[in-house]
MIDOSE-1310 file (N, C-alpha, C; in nm, 2 decimals, decimal comma, always signed):
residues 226
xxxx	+1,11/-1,56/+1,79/+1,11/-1,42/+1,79/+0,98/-1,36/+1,74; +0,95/-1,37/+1,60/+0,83/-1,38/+1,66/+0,68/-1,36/+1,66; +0,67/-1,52/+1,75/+0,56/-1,49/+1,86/+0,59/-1,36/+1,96; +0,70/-1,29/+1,97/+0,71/-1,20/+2,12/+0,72/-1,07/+1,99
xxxx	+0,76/-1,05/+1,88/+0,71/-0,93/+1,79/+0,58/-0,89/+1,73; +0,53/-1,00/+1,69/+0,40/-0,97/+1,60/+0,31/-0,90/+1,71; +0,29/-0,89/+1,81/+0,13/-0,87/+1,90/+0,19/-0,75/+1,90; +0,33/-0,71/+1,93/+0,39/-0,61/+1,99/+0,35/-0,53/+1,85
xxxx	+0,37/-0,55/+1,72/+0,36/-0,46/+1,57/+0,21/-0,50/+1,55; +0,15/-0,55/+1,58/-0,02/-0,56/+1,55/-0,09/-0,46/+1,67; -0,05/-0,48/+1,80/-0,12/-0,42/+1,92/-0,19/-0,50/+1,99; -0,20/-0,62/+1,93/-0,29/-0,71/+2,02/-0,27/-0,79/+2,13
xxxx	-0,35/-0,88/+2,18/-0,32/-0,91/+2,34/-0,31/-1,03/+2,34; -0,30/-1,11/+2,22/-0,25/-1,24/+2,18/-0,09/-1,30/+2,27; -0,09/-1,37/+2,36/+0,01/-1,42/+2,43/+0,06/-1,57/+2,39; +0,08/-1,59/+2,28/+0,13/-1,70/+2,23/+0,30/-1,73/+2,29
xxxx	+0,34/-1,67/+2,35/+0,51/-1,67/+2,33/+0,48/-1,77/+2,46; +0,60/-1,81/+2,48/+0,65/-1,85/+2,64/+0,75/-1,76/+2,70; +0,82/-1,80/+2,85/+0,88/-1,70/+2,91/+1,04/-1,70/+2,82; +1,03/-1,86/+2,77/+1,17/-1,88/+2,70/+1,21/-1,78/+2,55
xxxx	+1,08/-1,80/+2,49/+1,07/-1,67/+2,40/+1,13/-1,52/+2,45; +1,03/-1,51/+2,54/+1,04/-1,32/+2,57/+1,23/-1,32/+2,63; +1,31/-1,44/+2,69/+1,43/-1,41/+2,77/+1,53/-1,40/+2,62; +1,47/-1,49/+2,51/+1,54/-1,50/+2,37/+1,56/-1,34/+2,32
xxxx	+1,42/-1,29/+2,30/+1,43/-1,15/+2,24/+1,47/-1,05/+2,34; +1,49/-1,08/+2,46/+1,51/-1,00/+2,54/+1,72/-0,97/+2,56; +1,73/-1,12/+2,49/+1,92/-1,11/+2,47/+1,93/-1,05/+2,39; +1,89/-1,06/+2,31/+1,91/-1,01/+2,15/+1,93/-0,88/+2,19
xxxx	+1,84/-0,79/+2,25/+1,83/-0,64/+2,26/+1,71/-0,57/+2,22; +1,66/-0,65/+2,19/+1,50/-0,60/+2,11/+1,38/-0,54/+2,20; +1,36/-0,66/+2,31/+1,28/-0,58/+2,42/+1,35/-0,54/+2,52; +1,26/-0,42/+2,61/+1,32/-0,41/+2,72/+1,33/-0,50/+2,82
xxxx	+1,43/-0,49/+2,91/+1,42/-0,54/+3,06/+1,31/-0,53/+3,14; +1,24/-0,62/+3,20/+1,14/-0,60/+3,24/+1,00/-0,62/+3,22; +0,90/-0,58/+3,31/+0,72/-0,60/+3,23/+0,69/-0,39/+3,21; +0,62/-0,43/+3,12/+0,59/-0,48/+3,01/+0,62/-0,57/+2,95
xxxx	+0,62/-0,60/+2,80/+0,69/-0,70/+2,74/+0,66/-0,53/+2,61; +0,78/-0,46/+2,58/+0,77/-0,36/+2,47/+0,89/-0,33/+2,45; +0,87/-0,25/+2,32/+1,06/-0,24/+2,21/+1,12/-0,20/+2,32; +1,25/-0,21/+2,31/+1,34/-0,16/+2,39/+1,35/-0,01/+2,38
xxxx	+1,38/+0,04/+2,24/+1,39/+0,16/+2,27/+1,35/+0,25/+2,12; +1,35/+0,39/+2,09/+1,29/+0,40/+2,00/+1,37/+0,36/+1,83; +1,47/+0,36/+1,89/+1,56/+0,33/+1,74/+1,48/+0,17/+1,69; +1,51/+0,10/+1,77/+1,44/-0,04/+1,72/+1,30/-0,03/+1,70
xxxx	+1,23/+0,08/+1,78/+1,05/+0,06/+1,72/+1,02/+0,14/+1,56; +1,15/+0,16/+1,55/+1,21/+0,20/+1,43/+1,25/+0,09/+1,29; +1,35/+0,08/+1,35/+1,44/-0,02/+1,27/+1,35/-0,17/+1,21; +1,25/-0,16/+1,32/+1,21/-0,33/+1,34/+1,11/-0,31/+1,22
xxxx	+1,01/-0,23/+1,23/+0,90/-0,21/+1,04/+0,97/-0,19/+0,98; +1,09/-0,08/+0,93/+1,14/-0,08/+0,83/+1,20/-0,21/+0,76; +1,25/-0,32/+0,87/+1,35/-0,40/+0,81/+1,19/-0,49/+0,71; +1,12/-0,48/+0,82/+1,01/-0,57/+0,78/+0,93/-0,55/+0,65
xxxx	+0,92/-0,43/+0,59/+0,84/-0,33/+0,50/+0,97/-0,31/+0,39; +1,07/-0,28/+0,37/+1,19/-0,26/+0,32/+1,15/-0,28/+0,16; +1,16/-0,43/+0,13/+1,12/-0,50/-0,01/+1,00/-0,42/-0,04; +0,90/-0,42/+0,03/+0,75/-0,33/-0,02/+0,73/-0,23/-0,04
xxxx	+0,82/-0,17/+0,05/+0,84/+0,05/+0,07/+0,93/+0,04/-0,09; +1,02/-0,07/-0,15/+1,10/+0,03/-0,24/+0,95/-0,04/-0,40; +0,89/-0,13/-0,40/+0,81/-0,14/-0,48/+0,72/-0,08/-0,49; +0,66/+0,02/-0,40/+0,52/+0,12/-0,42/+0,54/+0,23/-0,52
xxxx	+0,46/+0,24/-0,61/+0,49/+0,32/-0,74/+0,41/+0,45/-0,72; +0,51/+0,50/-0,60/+0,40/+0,68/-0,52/+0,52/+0,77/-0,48; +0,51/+0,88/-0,55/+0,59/+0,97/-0,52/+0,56/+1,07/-0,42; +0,65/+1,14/-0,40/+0,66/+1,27/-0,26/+0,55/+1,38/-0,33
xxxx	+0,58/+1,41/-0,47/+0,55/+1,53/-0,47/+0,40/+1,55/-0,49; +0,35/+1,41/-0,49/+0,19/+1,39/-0,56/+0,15/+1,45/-0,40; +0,17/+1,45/-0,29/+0,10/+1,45/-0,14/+0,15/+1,61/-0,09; +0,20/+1,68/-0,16/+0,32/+1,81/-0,11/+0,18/+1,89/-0,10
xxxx	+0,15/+2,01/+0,00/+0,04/+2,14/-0,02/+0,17/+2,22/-0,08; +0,07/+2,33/-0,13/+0,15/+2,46/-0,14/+0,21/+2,51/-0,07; +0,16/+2,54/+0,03/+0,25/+2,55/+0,18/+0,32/+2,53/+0,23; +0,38/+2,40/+0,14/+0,47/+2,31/+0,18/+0,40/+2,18/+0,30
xxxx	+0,32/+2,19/+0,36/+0,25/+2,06/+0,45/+0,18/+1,97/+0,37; +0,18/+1,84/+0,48/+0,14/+1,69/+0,39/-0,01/+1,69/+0,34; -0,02/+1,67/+0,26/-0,15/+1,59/+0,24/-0,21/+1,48/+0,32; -0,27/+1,48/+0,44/-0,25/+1,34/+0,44/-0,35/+1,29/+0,45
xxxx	-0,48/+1,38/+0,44/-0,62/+1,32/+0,36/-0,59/+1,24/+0,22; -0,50/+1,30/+0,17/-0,49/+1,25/+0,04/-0,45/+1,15/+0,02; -0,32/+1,11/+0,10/-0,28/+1,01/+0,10/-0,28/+0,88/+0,19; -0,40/+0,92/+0,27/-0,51/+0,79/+0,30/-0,60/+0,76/+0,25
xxxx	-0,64/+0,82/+0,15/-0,74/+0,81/+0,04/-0,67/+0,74/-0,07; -0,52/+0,76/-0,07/-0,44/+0,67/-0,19/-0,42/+0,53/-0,18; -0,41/+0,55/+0,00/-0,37/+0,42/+0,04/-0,54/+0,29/+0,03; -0,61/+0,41/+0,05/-0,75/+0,30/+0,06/-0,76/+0,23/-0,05
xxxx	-0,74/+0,32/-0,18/-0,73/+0,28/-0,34/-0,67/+0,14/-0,32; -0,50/+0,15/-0,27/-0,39/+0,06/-0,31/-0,46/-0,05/-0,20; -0,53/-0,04/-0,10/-0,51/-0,13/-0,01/-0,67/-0,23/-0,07; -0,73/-0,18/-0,16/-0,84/-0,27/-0,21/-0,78/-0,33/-0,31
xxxx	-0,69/-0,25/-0,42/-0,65/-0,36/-0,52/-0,55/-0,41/-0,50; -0,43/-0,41/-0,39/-0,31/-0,50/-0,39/-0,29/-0,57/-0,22; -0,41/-0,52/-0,16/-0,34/-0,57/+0,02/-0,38/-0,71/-0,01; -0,45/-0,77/-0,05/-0,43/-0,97/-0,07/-0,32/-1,00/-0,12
xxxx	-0,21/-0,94/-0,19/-0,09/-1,01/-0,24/+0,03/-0,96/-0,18; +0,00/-0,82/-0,13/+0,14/-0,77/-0,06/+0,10/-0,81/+0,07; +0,00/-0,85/+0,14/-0,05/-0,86/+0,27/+0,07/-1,02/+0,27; +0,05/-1,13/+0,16/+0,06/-1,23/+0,15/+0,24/-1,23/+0,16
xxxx	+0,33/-1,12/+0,15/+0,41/-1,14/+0,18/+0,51/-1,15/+0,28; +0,44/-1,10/+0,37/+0,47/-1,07/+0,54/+0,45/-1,23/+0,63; +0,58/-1,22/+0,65/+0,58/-1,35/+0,73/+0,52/-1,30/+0,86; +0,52/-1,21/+0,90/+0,40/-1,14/+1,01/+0,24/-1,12/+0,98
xxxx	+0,21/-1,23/+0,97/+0,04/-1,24/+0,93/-0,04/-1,11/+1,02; -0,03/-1,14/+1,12/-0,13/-1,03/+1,22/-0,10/-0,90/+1,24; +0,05/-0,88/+1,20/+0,07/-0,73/+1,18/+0,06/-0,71/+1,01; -0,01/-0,78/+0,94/+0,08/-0,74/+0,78/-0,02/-0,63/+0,79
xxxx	-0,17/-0,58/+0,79/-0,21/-0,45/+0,75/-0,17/-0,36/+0,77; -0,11/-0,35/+0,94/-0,05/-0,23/+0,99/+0,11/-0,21/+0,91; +0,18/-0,34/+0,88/+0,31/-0,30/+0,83/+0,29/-0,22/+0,66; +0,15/-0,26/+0,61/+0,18/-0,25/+0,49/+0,13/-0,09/+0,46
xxxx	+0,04/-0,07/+0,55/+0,03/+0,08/+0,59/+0,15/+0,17/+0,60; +0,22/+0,15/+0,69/+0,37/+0,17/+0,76/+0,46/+0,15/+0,60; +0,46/+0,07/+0,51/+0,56/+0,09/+0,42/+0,49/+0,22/+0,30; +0,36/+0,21/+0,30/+0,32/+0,34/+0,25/+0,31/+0,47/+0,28
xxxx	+0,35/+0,46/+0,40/+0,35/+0,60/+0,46/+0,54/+0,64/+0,42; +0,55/+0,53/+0,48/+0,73/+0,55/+0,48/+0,76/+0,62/+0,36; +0,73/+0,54/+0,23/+0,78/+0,52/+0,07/+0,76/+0,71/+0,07; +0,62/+0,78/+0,15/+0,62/+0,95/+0,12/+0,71/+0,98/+0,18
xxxx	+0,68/+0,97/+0,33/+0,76/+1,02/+0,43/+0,93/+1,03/+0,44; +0,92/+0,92/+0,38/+1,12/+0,97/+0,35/+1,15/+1,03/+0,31; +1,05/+1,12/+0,24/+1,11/+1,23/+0,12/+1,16/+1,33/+0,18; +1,12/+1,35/+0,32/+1,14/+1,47/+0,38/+1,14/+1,49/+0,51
xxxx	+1,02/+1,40/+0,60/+0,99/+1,37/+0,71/+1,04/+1,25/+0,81; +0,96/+1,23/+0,91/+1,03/+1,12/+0,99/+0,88/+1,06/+1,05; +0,89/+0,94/+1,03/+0,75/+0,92/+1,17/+0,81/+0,78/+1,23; +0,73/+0,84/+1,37/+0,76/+0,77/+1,52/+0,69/+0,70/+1,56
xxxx	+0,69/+0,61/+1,59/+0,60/+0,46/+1,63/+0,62/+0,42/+1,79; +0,48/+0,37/+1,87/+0,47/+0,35/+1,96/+0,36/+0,20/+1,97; +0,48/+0,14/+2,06/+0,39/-0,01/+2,04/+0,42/-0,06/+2,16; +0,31/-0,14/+2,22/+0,31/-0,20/+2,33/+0,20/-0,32/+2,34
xxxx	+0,25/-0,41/+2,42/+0,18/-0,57/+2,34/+0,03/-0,53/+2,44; -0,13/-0,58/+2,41/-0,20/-0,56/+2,44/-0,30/-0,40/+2,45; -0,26/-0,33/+2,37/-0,32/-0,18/+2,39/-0,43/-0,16/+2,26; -0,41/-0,30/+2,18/-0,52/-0,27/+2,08/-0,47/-0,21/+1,98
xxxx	-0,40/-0,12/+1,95/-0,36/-0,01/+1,88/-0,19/-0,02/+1,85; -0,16/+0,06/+1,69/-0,05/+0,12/+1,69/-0,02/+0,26/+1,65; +0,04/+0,31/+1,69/+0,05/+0,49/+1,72/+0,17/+0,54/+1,63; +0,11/+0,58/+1,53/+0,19/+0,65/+1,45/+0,20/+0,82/+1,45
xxxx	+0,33/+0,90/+1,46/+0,31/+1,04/+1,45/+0,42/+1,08/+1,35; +0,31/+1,14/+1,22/+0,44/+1,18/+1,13/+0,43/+1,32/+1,16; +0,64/+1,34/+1,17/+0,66/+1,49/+1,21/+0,69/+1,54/+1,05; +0,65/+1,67/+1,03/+0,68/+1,71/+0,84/+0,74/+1,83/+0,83
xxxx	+0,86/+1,87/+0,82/+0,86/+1,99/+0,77/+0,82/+2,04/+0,68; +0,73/+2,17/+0,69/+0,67/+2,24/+0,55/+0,79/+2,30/+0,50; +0,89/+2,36/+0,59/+0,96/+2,51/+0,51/+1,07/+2,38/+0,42; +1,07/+2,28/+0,41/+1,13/+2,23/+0,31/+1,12/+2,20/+0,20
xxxx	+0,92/+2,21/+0,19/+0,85/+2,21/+0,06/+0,87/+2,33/+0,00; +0,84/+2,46/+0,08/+0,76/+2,57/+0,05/+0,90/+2,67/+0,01; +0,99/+2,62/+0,01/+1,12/+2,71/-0,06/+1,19/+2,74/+0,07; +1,18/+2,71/+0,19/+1,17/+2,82/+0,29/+1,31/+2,72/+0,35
xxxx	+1,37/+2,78/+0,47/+1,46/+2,67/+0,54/+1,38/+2,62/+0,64; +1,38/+2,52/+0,70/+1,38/+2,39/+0,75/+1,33/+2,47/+0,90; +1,44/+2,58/+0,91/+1,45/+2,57/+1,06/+1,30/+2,71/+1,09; +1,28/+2,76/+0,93/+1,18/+2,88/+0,96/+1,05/+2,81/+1,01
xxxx	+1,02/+2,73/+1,01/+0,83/+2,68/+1,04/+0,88/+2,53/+1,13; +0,78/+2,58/+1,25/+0,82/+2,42/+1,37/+0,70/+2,32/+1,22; +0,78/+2,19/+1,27/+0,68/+2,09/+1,19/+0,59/+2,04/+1,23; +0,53/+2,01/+1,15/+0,39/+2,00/+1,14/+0,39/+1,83/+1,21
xxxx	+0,29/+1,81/+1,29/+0,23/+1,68/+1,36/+0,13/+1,63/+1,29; +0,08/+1,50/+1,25/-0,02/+1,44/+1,24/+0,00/+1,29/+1,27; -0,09/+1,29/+1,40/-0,13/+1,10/+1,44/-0,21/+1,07/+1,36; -0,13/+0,91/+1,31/-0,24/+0,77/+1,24/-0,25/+0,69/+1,35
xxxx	-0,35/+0,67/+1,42/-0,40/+0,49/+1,50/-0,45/+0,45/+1,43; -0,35/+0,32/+1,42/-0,40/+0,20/+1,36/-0,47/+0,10/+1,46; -0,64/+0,07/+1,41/-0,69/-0,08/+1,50/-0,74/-0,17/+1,43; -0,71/-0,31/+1,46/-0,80/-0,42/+1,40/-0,91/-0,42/+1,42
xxxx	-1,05/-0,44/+1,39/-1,20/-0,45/+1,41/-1,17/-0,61/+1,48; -1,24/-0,55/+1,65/-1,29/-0,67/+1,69/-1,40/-0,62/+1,76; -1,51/-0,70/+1,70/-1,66/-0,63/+1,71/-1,65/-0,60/+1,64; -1,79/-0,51/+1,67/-1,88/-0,40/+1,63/-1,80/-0,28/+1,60
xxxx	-1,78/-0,25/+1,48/-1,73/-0,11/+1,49/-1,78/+0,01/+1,55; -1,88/-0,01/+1,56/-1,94/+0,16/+1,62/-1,85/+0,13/+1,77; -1,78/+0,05/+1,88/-1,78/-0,01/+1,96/-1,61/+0,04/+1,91; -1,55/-0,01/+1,80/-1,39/+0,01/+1,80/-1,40/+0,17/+1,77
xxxx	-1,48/+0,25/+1,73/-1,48/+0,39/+1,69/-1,48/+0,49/+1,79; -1,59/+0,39/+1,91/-1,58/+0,49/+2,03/-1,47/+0,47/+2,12; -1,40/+0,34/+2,14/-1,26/+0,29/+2,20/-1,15/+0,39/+2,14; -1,20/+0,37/+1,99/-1,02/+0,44/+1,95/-1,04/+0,62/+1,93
xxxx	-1,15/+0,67/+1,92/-1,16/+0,83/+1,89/-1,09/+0,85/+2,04; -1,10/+0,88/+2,15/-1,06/+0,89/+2,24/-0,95/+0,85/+2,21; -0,85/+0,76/+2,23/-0,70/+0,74/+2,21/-0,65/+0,78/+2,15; -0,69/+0,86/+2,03/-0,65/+0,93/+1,87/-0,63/+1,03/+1,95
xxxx	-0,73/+1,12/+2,00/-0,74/+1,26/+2,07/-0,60/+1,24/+2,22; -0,64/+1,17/+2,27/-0,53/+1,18/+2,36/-0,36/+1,19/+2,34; -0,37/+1,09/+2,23/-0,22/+1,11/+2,14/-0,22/+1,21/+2,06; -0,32/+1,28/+2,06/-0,27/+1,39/+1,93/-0,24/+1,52/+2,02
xxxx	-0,28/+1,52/+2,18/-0,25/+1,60/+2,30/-0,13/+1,58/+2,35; -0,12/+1,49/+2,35/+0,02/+1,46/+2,40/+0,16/+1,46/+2,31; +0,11/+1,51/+2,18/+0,25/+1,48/+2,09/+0,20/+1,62/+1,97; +0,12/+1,71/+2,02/+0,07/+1,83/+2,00/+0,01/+1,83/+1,84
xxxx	-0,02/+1,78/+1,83/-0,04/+1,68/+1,62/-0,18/+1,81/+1,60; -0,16/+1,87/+1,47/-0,24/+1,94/+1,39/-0,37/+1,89/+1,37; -0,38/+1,73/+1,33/-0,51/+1,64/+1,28/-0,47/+1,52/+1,36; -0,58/+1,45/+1,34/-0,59/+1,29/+1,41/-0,67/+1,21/+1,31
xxxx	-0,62/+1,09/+1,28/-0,69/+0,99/+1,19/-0,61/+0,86/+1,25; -0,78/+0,79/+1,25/-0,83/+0,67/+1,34/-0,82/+0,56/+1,16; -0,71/+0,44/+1,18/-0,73/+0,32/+1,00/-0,80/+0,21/+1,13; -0,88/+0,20/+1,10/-0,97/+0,09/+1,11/-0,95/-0,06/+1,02
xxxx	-0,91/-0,13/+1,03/-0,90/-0,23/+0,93/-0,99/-0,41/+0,94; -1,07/-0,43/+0,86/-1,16/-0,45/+0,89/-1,13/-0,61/+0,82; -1,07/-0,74/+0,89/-1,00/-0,82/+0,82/-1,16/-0,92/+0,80; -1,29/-0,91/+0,84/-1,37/-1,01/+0,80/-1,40/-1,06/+0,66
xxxx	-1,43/-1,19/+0,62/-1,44/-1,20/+0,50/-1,61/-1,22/+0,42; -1,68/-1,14/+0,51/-1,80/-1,12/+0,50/-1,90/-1,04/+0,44; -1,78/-0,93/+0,42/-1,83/-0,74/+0,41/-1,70/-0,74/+0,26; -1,83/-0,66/+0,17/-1,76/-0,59/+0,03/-1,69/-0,49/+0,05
xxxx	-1,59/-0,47/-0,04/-1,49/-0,34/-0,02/-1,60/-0,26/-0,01; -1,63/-0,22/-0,07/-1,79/-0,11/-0,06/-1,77/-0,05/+0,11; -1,81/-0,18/+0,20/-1,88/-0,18/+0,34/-1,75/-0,14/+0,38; -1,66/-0,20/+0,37/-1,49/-0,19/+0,45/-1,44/-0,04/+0,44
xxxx	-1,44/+0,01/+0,32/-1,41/+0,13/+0,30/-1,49/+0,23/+0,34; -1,44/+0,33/+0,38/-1,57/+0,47/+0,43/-1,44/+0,57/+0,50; -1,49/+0,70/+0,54/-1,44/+0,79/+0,56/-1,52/+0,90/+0,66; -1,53/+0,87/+0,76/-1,62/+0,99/+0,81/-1,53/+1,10/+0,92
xxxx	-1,62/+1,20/+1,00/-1,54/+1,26/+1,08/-1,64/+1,23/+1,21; -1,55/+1,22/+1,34/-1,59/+1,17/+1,45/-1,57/+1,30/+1,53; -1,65/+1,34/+1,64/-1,62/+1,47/+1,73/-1,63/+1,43/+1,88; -1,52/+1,45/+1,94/-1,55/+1,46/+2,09/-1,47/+1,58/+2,13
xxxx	-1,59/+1,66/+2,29/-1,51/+1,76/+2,31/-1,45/+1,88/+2,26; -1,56/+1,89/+2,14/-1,50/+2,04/+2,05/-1,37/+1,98/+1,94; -1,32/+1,83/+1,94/-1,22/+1,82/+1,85/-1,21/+1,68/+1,75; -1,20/+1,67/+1,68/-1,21/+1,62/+1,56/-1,14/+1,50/+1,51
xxxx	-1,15/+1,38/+1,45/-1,11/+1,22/+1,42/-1,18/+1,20/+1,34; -1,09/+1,20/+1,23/-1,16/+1,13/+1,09/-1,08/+1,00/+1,07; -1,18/+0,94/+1,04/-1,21/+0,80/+1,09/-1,23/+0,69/+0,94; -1,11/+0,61/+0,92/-1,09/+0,57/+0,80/-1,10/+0,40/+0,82
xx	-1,20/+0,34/+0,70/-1,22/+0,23/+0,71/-1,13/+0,16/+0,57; -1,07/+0,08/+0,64/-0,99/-0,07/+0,53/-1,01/-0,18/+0,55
């Protein structure tokens, strides 16, 4: 199982599985019928990181209310700037628990987002094996911060794409700003932020980490290095 999950929760184009694999997870219920080879449906592109992140989402020592605006909307500059922190001093030992080696950055990302996000919110995952990428959109309501009811303010969108550095980054920045921008059109998102994660063991946290903003087209991708 898997060889036919991990490419599908990393994004990569790694085809390790056989046909006997994909017909195994395909009984189960996990993928759909058919080519592609992707989740079946959105409850399991669900269910499947949480089961996996579970142990790690309830160990992160980060609360809701540190990321809350006045407004009631997320911080979520902030709290990819918290995650960069955690992800220099603890991703070698939490990374080390994931029996999914090639998805562990994306999952451990995914359990820090969660550990906020449940406070209030929900986010939606989109995965498909070979696309490079994983597509996160957290939906937030503000009027549940800001005193207000729930149903007074539509909620707020913001896409995370997650990509592994293969290459050159200037090369994965111009690949993924464009896909950031198109999902954040398509799923109507307030901001877009591009996690670059940068698994070589050649480059100082220093080089790995950075933060810039990328512009195409009049619109905007800030662009975070791990």
């Amino acid at each position: 199982m898997r060889r036919v999950i991990e490419p599908l929760l990393s994004g990569g184009d790694e085809r390790a599985f056989t046909a006997r694999d994909v017909e195994y997870v395909r009984d189960l219920g996990l993928i759909a019928r058919g080519a592609p080879v992707r989740v079946a449906n959105p409850i399991y592109a669900e269910a499947i990181p949480r089961e996996l992140t579970l142990a790690t989402q309830e160990g992160l020592t980060q609360e809701v209310d540190w990321y809350v605006q006045e407004n009631g909307g997320l911080d979520v500059e902030g709290l990819l700037a918290a995650f960069q922190r955690f992800f220099r001093e603890h991703s070698e030992h939490a990374m080390a628990r994931f029996e999914y080696r090639e998805a562990a950055a994306q999952l451990l990302l995914q359990a820090f987002l969660q550990r906020i996000v449940n406070g209030g919110g929900r986010i939606e995952r989109e995965y498909a094996l070979g696309r490079r990428r994983t597509d996160l959109l957290i939906v937030w309501p503000p009027g549940k911060f800001a005193g207000k009811s729930e149903a007074a303010e539509t909620p707020r969108r913001y896409v995370i794409e997650c990509k592994i550095l293969r290459g050159s980054l200037e090369a994965t920045v111009r690949e993924g700003v464009p896909q950031t921008l198109d999902y954040m059109d398509r799923c109507g998102a307030e901001s877009g932020h591009l996690v670059i994660f940068d698994r070589g063991a050649d480059k100082s946290w220093d080089e790995k980490l950075f933060r810039r903003e990328e512009s195409l087209d009049g619109k905007t991708v800030t662009v975070w290095g791990a």
